[in-house]
Structures are given as C-alpha cells and as structure tokens.
TITI-561364 format. One record per residue: y, z, x of N, C-alpha, C in turn; residue in one letter. Coordinates in nm, 3 decimals, m for minus. Layout:
BEGIN
 n.north    n.up  n.east ca.north   ca.up ca.east c.north    c.up  c.east code
       Y       Z       X        Y       Z       X       Y       Z       X    a
...
END
This chain:
BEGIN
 n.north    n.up  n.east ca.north   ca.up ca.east c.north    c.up  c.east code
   0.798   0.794  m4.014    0.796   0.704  m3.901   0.900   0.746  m3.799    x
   1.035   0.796  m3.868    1.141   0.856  m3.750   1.068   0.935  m3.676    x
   1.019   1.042  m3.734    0.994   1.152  m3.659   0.875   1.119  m3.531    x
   0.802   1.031  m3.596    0.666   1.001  m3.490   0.761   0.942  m3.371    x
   0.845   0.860  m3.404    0.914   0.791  m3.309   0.973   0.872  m3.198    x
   1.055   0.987  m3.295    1.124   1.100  m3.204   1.051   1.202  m3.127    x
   0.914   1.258  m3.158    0.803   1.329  m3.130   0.776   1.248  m2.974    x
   0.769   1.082  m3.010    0.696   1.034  m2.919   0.825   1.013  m2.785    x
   0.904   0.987  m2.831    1.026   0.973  m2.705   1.060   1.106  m2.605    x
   1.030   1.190  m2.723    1.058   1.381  m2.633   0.970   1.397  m2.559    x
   0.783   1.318  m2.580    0.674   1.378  m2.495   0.681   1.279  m2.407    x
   0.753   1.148  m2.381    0.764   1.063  m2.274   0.867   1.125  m2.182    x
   0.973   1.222  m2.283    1.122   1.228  m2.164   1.027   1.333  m2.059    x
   0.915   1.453  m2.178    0.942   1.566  m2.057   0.827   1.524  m2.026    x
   0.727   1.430  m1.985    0.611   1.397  m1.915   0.668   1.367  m1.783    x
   0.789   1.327  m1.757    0.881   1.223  m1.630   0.884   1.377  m1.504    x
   0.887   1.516  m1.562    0.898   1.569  m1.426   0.772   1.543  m1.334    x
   0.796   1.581  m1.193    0.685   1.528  m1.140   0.704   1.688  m1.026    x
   0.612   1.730  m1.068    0.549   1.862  m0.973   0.447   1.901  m0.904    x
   0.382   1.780  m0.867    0.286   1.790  m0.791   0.308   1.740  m0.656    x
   0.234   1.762  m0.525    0.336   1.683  m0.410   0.245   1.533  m0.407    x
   0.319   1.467  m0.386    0.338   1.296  m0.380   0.179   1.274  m0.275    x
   0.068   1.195  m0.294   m0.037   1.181  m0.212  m0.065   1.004  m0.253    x
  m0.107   0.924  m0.130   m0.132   0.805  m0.177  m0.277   0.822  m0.253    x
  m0.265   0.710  m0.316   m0.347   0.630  m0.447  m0.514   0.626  m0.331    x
  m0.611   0.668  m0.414   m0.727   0.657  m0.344  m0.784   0.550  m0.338    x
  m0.830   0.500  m0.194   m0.887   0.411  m0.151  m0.783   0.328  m0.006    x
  m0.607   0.373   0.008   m0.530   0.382   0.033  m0.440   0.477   0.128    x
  m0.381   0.394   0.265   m0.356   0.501   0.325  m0.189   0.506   0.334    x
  m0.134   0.610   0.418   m0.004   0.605   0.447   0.061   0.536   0.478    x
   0.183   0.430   0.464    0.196   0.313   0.565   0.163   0.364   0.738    x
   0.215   0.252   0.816    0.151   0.241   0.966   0.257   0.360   1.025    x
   0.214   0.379   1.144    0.353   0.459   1.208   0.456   0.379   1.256    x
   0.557   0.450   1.281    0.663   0.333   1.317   0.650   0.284   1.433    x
   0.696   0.182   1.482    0.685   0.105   1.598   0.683   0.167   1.724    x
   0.644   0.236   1.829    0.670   0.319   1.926   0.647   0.435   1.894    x
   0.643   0.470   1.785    0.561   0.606   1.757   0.443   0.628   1.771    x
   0.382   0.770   1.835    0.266   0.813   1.877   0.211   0.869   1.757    x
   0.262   0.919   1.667    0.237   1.021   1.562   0.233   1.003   1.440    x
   0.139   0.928   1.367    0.156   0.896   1.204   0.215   0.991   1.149    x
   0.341   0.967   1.070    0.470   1.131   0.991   0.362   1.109   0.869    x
   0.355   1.227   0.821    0.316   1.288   0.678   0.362   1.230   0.575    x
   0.347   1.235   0.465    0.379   1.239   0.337   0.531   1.287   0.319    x
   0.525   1.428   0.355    0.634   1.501   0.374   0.728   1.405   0.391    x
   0.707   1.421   0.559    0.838   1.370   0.660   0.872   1.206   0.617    x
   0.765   1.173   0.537    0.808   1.011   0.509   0.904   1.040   0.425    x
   0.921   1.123   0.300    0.970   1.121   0.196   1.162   1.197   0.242    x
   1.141   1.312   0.372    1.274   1.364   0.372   1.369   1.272   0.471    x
   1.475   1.282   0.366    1.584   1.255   0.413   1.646   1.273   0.516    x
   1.712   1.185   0.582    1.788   1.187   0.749   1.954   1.223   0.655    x
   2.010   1.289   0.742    2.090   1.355   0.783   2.192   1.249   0.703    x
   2.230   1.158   0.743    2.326   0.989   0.733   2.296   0.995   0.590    x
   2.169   0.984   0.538    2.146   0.934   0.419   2.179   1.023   0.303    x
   2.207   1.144   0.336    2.212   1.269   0.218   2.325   1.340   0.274    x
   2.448   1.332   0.350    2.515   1.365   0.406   2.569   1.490   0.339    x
   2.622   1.625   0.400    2.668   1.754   0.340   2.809   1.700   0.265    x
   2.867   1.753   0.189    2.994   1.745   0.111   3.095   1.852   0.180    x
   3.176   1.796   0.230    3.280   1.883   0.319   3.428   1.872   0.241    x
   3.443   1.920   0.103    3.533   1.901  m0.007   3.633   2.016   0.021    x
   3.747   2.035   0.077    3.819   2.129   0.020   3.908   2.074  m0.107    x
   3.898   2.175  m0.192    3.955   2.196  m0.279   4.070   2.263  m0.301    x
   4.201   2.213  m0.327    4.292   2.265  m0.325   4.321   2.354  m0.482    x
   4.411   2.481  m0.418    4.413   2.591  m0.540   4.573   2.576  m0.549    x
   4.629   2.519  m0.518    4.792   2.532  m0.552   4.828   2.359  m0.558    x
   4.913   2.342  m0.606    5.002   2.233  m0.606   5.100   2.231  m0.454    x
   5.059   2.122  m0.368    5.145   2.140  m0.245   5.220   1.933  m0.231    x
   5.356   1.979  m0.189    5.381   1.839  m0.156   5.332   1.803  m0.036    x
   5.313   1.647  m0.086    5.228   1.557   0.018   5.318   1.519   0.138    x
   5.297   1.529   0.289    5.363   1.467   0.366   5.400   1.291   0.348    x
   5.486   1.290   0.466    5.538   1.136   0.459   5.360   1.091   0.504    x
   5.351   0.937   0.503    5.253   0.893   0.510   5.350   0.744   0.610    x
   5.301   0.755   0.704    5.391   0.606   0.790   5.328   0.472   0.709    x
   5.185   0.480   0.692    5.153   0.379   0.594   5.155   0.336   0.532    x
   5.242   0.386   0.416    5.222   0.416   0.294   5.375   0.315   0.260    x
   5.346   0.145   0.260    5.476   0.067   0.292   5.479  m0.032   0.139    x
   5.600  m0.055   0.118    5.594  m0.110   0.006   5.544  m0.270   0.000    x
   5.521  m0.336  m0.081    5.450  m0.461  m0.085   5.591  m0.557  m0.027    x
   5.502  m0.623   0.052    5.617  m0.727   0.079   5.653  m0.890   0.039    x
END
C-alpha cells in the first residue's frame, strides 16, 4: 500500500510541468481588450510580465569586509 501511495504521489509531482503554450478552454474566448485598446493582446502578451512586476535584481555583492559609514539616522531610542 506504501509504495502504491508513493508511485502515485511521484506521477502527480511530475504530471505538474506544463509545456505546452497556455490556449483558452474550447467554446471560450480571450478576455475583452482593455479599455481604450484597439488591439485584442494574445495569449502571449496577456501572460508576460511588465517590467514593475518582475523587476531586474541590481545586488552588489560585497567581496571584502568594509566599515560602514556614519549613518545621521541611525539615532538612539528616546
């Protein structure tokens, strides 16, 4: 019974990728275009991300140990 259990949880985990591209359900269309728009967006363009929402990671990473400047803010509780 374990094993059926475990058999059955592994063919649910790797059934979850999804590699086909995304198309609405038949009988069913794209939502509307947006308000003032001339141009119903695709599938695609519905699905990608704006700029704001997925923003780049601008991380430097420091490679040495450096002391921190004064900070004027940085005030004790009063």
């Amino acid at each position: 019974m374990k094993k059926i259990l475990i058999a059955a949880s592994a063919l649910a985990i790797a059934s979850c990728g999804q590699k086909a591209d995304l198309k609405p359900p038949q009988g069913s269309a794209l939502p509307p275009a947006p308000y003032g728009s001339e141009v119903q967006p695709s599938a695609a363009e519905l699905l990608a991300l704006d700029p704001q929402a997925a923003p780049d990671r601008s991380v430097e990473l420091r490679t040495r140990s450096e002391e921190r400047e004064d900070d004027p803010f940085d005030l004790p509780p009063e």
